[in-house]
C-alpha positions, 0 to 999 in steps of 0.5 A: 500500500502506498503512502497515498493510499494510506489517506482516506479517500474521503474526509472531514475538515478536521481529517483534511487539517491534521493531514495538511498540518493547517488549521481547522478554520483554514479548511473551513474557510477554504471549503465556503470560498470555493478554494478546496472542493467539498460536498455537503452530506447530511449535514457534514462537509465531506472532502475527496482526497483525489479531488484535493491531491489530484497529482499525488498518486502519480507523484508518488507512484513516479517516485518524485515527491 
């Protein structure tokens, strides 16, 4: 399994902070400012990791991260 698939496919703003090392609000803010790309469900905003790091995979599979 690579590092990449270690992240979980899908998120929430506090998952998506401590895996970025910001802070909760910055995910928050960035989600109502339209800068990182979330959906609302039930009541909860979820993130997808390949929407957020849509060059990580292949990065990292490429070996040059």
């Amino acid at each position: 399994m690579s590092d990449y698939e270690k992240v979980p496919l899908f998120m929430s703003p506090g998952e998506l902070a401590l895996i970025t090392g910001t802070h909760v609000q910055s995910v928050r803010r960035g989600i109502a400012e339209g800068r990182i790309p979330a959906d609302k469900v039930n009541g909860r905003w979820v993130i997808c990791r390949d929407a957020v790091f849509p060059n990580a995979k292949r990065v990292m599979s490429d070996g040059d991260a």
